[in-house]
N, C-alpha and C positions, 0 to 999 in steps of 0.2 A: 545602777538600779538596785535594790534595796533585796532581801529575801523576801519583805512583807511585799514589795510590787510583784516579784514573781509570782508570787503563791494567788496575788488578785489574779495578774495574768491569765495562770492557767486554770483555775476556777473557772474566768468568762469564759475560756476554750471549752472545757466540759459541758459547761452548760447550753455553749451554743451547739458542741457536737452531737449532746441528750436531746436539745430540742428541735433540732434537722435531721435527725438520726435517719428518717425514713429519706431523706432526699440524696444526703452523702452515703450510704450504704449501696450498693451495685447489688443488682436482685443476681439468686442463684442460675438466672438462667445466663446473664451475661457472662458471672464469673466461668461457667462451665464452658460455653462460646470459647470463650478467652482462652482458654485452657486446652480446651480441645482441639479449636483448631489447628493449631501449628501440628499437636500429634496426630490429625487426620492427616494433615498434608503430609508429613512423614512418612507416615504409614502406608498412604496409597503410592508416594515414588517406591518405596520398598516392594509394595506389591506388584508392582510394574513390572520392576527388574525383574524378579519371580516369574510373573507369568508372560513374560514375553524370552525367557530362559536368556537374557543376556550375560558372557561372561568376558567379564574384565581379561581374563586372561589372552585374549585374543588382541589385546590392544600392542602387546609388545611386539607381538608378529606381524599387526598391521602396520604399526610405524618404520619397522625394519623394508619391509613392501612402498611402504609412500618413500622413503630414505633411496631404496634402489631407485625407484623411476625417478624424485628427481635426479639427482647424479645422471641419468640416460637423456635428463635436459641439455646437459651444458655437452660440447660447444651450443647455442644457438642456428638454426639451420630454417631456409624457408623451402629448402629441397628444390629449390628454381622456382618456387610456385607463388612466388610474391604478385604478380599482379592478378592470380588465380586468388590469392588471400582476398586481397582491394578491390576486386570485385564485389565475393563474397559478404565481404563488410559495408560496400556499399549496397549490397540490398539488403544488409541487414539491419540499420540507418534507415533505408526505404519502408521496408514491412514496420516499421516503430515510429516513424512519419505519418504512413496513410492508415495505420490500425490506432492511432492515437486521434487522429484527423476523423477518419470515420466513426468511432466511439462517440467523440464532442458531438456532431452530429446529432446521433440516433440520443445521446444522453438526453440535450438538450428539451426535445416536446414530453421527455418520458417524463423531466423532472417538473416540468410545468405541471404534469396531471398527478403527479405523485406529491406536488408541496402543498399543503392544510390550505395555503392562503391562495391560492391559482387553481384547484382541481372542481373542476366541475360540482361533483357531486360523491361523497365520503363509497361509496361503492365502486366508484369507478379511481377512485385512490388507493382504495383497498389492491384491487384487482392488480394495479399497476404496479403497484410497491411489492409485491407477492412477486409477479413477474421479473422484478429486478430481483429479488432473494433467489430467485432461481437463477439468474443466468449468474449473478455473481458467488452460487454454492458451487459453481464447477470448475477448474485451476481450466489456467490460460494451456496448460499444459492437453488436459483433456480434450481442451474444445479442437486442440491441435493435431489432435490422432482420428478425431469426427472430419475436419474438413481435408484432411489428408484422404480419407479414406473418400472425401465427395468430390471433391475436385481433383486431385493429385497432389503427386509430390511439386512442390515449387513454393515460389515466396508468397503465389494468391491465398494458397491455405494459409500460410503465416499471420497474412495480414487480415482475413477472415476471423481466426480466431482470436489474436489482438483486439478487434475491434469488439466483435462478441461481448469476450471475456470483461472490456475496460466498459463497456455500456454498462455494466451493473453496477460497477463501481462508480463512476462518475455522477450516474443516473443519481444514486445515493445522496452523495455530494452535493452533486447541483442541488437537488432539493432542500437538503437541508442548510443549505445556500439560501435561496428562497425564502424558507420559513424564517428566515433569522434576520430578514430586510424591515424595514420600518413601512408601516402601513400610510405616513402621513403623506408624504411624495405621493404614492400613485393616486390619495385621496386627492389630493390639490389638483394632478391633473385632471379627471375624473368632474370635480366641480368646476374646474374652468371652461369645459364644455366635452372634453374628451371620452370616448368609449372606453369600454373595460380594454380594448386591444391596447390604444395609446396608455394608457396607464400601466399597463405592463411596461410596453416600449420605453417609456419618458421617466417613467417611475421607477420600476424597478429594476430592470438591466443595468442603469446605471452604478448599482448599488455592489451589483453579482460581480458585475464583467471583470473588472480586478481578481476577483476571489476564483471564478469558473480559468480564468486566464493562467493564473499561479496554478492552481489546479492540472490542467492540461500540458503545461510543462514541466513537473514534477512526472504525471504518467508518459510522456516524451521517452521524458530519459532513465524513467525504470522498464517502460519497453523495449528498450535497444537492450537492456540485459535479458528481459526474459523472452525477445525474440534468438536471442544465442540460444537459449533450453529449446523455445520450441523448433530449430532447425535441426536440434539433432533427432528428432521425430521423423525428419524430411521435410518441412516446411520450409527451406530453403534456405540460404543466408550463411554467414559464418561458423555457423553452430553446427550446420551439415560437415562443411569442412573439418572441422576439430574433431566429429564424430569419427570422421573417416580417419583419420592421422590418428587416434588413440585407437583404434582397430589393428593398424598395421603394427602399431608400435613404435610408430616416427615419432618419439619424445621431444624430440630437439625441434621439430617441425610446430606441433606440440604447445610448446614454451613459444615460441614467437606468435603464433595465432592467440595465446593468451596476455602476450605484453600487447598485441596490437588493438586487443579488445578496452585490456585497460586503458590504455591510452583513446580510447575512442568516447569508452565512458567519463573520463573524469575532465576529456574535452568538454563532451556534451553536459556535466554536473556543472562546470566552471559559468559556462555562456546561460543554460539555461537559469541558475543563482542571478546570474546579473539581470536577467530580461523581469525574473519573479522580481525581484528589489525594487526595478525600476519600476513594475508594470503598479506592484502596491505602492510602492515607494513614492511616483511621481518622478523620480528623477534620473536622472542621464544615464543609462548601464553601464557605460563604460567606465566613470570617474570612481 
């Protein structure tokens, strides 16, 4: 290309950058956005550390402290109390069963009056949806030192506040499950002679039950982790145990109620992966 093509070139360039100017130029409010933000975010971590007086300097004495206990892990040791453990873990598998089981439940009618296209009537959606923001602002942890203190110590408060806690989340979920279904299905049942009930039923379950199903097995099996937390609360279960053995100091005891936990979760992550696959999937979990 020639010097006289370039110079046409960039001619048209000017002229079309003079005569779009106001469309390609970024108003000063963006550039300053752009600009600023990254040094807000800076600036507030910094102000953080500041006012929550954290100091770095305590990190080398902390990992010297994690360094001794593990070392107090090894040898491994169940102290005799192996089938005291597998108890243990099996009500802690149970509390993450029936607090997963009971959530689906109560989730279920909440998210029918909380989804746009199934709620009654926009106040009584309001109300509902508010309802789940509240049970789902309190950690599973919380709800776990409330039913402790109502029922007692054991696995029933576990599973009490498992379910609690998973009804706001799932409730959530479901609904927004709901909203996201196709309106044609439950019309066609609906005009073939069916009530609003059947057209939920025939119409829209259809649609959810895949998605509420994956769902509930995903909260499965991150319940059996956070029914470990909330045992050492005293809500019973494995997490009680482990509380107790990091009290005494049984390290070694310690380390094995932890391999046994992991091994229990990534059981449970393995089976429930294949049940989700299959269940969206259509096809055989096993292959």
């Amino acid at each position: 290309m020639s010097t006289r093509h370039y110079a046409i070139l960039a001619g048209d360039q000017a002229a079309v950058l003079a005569r779009h100017h106001a469309l390609l130029a970024k108003p000063w409010q963006q550039r300053v956005a752009e600009a600023g933000g990254p040094v807000a975010i800076v600036g507030l971590f910094l102000f953080s550390i500041w006012w929550l007086d954290i100091s770095f300097g305590q990190i080398g004495a902390g990992l010297t402290a994690l360094f001794k206990f593990i070392g107090l892990m090894f040898p491994l040791s169940t102290g005799g109390h192996l089938h005291l453990f597998l108890k243990a873990m099996g009500e802690t598998l149970s509390i993450a069963l029936l607090g997963t089981l009971a959530a689906a439940g109560l989730a279920t009618p909440l998210a029918l009056l909380a989804a746009k296209n199934t709620s009654p009537n926009g106040i009584l959606r309001f109300l509902v949806r508010r309802l789940l923001d509240v049970i789902r602002g309190i950690d599973t942890l919380i709800w776990a030192l409330v039913f402790v203190g109502v029922v007692g110590l054991g696995p029933f408060a576990g599973i009490l506040a498992s379910a609690v806690s998973d009804t706001g989340a799932l409730g959530k979920l479901f609904s927004e499950a709901i909203e996201a279904t196709r309106a044609h299905e439950r019309e066609t049942v609906v005009a073939s002679g069916g009530n609003g009930l059947m057209g939920v039923r025939f119409g829209l379950v259809p649609q959810v039950l895949p998605i509420i199903a994956g769902q509930v097995l995903y909260f499965f099996e991150s319940n059996t982790r956070s029914a470990t937390i909330i045992g050492i609360v005293g809500a019973g279960g494995i997490g009680l145990q482990l509380s107790e053995q990091i009290r005494t100091f049984d390290f070694d005891q310690v380390a094995s109620i932890v391999l046994l936990i992991l091994g229990a979760v990534g059981a449970i992550d393995w089976i429930s992966g294949k049940l989700r696959f299959a269940i969206i999937g259509g096809q055989q979990p096993w292959t």
